[in-house]
DSSP file (Angstrom, degrees, kcal/mol; ACC not computed):
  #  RESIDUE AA STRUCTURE BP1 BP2  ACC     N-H-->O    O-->H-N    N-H-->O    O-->H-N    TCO  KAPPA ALPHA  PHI   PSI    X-CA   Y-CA   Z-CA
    1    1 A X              0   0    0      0, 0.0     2,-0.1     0, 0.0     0, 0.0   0.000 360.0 360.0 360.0 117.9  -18.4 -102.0  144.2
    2    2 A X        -     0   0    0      1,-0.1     2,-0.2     0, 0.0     0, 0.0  -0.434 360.0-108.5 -60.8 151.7  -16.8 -104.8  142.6
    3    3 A X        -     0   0    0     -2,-0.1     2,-0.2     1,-0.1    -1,-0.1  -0.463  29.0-144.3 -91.5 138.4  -18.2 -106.9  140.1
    4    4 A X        -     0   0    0     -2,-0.2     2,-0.4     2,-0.0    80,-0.1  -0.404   5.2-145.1 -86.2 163.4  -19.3 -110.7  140.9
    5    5 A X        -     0   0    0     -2,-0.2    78,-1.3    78,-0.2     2,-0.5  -0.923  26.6-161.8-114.3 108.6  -19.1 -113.4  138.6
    6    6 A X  E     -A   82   0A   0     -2,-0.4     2,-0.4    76,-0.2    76,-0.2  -0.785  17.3-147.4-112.0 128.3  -22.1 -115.6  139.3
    7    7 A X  E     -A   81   0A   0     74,-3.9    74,-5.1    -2,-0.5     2,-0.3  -0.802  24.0-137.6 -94.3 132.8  -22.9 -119.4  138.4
    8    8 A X  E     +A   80   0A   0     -2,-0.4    72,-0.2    72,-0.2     3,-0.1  -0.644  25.3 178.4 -72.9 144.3  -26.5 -119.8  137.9
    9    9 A X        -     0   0    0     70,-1.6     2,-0.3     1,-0.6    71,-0.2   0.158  69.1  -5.5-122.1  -7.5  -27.6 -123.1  139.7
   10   10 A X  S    S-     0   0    0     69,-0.6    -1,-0.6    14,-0.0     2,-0.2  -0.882  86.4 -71.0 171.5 163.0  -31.5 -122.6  138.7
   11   11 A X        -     0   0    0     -2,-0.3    68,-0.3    -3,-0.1     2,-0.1  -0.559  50.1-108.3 -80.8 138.7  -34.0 -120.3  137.1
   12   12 A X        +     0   0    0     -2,-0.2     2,-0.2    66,-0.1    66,-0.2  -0.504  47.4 169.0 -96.4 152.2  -35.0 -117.2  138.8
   13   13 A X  E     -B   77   0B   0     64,-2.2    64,-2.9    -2,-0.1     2,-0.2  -0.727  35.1 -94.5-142.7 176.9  -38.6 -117.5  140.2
   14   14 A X  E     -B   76   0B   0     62,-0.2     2,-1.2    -2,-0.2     3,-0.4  -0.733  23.7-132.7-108.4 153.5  -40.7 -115.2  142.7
   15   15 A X        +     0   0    0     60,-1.0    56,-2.1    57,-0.9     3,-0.1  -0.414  54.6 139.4-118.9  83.7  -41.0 -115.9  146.3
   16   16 A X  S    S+     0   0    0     -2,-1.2     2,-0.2     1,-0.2    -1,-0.2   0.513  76.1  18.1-101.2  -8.8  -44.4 -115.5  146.5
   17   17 A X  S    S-     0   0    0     -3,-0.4    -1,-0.2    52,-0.1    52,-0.1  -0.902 102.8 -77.8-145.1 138.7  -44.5 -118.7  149.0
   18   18 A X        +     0   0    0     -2,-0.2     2,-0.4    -3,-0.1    52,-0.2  -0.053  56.1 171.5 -21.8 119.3  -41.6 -120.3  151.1
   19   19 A X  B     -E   69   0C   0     50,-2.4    50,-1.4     1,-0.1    -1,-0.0  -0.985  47.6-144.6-152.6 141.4  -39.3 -122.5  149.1
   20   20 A X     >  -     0   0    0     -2,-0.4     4,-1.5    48,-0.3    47,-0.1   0.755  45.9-133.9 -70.7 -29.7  -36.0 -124.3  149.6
   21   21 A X  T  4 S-     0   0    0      2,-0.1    58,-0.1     1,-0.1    47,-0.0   0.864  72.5 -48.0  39.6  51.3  -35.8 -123.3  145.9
   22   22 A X  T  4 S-     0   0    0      1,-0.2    -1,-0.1     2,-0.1    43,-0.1   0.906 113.1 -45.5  69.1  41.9  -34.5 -127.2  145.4
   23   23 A X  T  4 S+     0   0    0      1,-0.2     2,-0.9    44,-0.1    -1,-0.2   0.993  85.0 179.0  73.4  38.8  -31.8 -127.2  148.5
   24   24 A X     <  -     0   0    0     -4,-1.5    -1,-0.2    43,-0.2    -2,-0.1  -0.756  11.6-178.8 -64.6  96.3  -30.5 -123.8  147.3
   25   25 A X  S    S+     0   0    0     -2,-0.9    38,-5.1     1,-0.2     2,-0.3   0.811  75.3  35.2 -55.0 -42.3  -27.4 -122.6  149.9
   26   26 A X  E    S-C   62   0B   0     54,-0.5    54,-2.4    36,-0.3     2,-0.4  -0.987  82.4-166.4-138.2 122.9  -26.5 -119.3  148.4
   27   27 A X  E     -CD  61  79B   0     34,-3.0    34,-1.0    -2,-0.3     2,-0.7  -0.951  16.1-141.3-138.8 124.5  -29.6 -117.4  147.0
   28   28 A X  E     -CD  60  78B   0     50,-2.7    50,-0.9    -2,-0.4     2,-0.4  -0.607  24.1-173.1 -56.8 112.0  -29.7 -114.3  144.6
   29   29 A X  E     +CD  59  77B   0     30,-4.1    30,-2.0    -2,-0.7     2,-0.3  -0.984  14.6 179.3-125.9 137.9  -32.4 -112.2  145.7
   30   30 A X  E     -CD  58  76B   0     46,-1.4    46,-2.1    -2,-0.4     2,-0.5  -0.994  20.7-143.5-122.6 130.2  -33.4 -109.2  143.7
   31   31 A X  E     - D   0  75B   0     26,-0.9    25,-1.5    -2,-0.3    44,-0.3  -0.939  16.4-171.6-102.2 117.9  -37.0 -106.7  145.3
   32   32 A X        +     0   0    0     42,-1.6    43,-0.2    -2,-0.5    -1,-0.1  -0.187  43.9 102.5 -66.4   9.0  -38.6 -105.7  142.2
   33   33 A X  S    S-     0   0    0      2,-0.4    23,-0.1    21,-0.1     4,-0.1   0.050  81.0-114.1 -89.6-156.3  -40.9 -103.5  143.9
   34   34 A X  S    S+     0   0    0      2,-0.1    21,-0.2    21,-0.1     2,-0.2   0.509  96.1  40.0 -79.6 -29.1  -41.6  -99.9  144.7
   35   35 A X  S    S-     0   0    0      1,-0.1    -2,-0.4    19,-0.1     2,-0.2  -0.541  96.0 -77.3-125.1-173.0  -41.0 -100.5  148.2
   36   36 A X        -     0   0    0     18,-0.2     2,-0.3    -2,-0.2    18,-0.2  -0.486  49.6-160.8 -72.0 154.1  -39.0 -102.0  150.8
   37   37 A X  E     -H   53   0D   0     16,-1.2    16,-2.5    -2,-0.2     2,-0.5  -0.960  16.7-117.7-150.0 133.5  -39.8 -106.3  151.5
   38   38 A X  E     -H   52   0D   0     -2,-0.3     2,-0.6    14,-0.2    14,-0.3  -0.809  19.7-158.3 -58.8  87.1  -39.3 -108.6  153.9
   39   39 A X  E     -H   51   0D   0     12,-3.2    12,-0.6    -2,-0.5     2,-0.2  -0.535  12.0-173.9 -73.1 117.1  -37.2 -111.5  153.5
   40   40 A X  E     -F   70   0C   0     30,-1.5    30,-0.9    -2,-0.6     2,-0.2  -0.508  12.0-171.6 -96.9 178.3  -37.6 -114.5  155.7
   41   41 A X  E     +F   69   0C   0      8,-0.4     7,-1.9    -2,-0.2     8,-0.8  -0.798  18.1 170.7-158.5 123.6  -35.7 -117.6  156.1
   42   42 A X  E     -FG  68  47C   0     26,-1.4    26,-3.9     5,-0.3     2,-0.4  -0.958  28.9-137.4-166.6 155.1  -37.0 -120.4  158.2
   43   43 A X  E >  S- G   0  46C   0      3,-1.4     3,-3.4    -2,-0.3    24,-0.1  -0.891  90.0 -24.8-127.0 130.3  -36.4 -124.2  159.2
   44   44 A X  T 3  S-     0   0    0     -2,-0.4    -1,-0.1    22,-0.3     3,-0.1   0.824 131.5 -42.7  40.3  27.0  -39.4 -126.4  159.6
   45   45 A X  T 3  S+     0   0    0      1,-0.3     2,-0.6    23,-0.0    -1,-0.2   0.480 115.8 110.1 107.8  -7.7  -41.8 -123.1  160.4
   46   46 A X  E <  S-G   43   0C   0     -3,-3.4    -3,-1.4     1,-0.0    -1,-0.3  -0.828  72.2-118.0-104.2 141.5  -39.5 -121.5  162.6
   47   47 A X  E     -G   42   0C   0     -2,-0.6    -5,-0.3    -5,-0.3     3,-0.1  -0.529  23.1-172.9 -70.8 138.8  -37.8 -118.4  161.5
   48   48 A X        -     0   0    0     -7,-1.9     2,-0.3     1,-0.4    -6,-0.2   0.609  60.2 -39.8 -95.9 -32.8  -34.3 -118.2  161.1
   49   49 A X        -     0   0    0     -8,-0.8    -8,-0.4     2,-0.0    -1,-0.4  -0.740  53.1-127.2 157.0 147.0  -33.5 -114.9  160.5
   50   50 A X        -     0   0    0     -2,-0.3     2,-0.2   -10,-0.2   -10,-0.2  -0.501  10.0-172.2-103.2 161.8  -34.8 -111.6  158.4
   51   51 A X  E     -H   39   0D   0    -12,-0.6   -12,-3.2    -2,-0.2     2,-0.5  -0.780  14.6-149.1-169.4 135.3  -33.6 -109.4  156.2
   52   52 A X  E     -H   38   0D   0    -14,-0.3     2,-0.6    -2,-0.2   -14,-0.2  -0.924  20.3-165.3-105.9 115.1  -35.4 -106.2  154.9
   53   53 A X  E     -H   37   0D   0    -16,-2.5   -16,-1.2    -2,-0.5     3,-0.1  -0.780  15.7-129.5-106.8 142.1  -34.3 -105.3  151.1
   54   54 A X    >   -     0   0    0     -2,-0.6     3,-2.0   -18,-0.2   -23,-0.2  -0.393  41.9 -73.3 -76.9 166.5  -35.1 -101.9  149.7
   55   55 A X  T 3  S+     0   0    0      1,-0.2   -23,-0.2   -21,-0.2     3,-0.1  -0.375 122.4  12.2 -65.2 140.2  -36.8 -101.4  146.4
   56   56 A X  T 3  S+     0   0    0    -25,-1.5     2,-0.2     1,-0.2    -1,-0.2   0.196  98.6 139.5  87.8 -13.9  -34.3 -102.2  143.4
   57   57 A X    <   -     0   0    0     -3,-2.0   -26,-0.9   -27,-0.1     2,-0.3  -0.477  40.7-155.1 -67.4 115.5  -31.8 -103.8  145.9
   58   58 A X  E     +C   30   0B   0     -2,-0.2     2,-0.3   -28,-0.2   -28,-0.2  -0.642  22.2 166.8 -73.8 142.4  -29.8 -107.0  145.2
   59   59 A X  E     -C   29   0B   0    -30,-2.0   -30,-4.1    -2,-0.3     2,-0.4  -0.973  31.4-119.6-151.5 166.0  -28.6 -109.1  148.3
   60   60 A X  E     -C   28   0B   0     -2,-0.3     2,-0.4   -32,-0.2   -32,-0.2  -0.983  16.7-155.0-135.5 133.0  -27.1 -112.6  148.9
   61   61 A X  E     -C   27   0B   0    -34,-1.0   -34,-3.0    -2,-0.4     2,-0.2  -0.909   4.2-166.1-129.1 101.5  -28.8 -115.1  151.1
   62   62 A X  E     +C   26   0B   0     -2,-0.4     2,-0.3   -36,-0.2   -36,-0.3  -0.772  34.0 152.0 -76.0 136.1  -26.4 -118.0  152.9
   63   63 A X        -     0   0    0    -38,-5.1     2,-0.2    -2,-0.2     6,-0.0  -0.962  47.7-103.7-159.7 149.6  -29.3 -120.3  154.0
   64   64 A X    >   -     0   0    0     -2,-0.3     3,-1.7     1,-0.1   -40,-0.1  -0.615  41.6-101.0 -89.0 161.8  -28.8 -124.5  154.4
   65   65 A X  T 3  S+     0   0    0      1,-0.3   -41,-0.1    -2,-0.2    -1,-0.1   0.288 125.0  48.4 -82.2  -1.9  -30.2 -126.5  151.8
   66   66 A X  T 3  S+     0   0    0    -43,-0.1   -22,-0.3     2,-0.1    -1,-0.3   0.650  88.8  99.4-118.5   3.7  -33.3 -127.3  154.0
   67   67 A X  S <  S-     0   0    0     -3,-1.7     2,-0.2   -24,-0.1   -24,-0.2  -0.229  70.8-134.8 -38.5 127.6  -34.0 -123.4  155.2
   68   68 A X  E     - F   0  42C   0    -26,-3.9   -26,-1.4   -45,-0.1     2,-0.3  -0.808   8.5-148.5-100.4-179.8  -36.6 -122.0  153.3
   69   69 A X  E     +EF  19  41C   0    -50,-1.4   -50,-2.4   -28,-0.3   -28,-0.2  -0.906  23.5 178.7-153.0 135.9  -36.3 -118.4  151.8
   70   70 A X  E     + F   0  40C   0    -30,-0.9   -30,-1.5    -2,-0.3   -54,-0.2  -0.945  12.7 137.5-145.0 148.0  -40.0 -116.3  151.5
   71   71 A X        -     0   0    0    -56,-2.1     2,-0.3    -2,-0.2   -33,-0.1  -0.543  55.9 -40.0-153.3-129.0  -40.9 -112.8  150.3
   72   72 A X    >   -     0   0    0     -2,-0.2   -57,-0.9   -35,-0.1     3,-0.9  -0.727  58.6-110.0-107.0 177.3  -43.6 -110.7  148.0
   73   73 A X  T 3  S+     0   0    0      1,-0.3   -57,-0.2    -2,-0.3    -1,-0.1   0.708 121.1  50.0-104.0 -21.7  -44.6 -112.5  144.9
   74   74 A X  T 3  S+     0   0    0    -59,-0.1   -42,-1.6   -60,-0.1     2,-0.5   0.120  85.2 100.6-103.7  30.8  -42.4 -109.4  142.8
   75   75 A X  E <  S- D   0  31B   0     -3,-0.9   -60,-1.0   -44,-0.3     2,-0.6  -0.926  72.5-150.9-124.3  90.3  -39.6 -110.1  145.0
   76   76 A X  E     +BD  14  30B   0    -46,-2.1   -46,-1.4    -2,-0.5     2,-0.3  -0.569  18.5 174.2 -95.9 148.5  -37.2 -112.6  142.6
   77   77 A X  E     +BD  13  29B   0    -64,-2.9   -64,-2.2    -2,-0.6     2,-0.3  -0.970   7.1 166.6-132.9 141.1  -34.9 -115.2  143.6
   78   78 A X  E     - D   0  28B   0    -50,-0.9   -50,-2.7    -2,-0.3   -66,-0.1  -0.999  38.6 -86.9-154.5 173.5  -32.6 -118.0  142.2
   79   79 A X  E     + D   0  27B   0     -2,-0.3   -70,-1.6   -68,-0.3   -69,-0.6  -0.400  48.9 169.3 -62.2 141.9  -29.9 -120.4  143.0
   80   80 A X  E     -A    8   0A   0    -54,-2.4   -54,-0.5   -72,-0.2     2,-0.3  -0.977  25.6-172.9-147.3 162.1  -26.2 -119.3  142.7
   81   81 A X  E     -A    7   0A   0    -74,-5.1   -74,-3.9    -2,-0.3     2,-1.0  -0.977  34.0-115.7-138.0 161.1  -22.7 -120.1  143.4
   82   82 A X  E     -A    6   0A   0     -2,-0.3   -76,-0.2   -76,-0.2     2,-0.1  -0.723  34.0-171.4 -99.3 135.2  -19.7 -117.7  142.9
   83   83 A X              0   0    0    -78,-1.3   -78,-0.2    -2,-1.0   -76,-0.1  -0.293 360.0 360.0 -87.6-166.8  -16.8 -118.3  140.3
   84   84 A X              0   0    0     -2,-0.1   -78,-0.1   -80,-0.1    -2,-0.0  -0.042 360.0 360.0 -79.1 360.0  -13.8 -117.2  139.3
C-alpha cells in the first residue's frame, strides 16, 4: 500500500452522533473497536450510502459538505484533504 500524505482540516472527534463535522468533504475515518461498525452518511435524514469498516480499519469518506457522516462513539473521524 502506498503511503498518503494527509492535510489535517480539523481535530479528530468520535462519531457518536451524525455530524457534517463543519462541511467536511473528504473524511478520515479510523473503527477503534473490537468489532466491525457501521458507517452512515445521510442528507437531511435520508441515508446516502453505508459503509461497514472492520475493527482497526482506516477508510476515506467523499461526502458533500452538507452530508452527515455517523458511527459508534469509539469509531474516530476528522477532516482531511490530500497533499503532495
Amino acid at each position: 500500500m502506498s503511503e498518503r500524505i494527509l492535510k489535517l482540516l480539523g481535530s479528530e472527534a468520535a462519531l457518536s452522533t451524525a455530524t457534517t463535522l463543519s462541511g467536511a468533504q473528504l473524511v478520515r475515518v479510523y473503527n477503534d473497536t473490537a468489532g466491525a461498525v457501521l458507517v452512515t452518511v445521510a442528507l437531511e435524514g435520508s441515508t446516502t450510502g453505508t459503509v461497514t469498516v472492520k475493527a482497526g480499519d482506516t477508510v476515506f469518506v467523499r461526502k458533500q459538505a452538507t452530508e452527515t457522516i455517523a458511527a459508534g462513539s469509539a469509531v474516530k473521524a476528522v477532516s482531511i484533504g490530500f497533499g503532495d
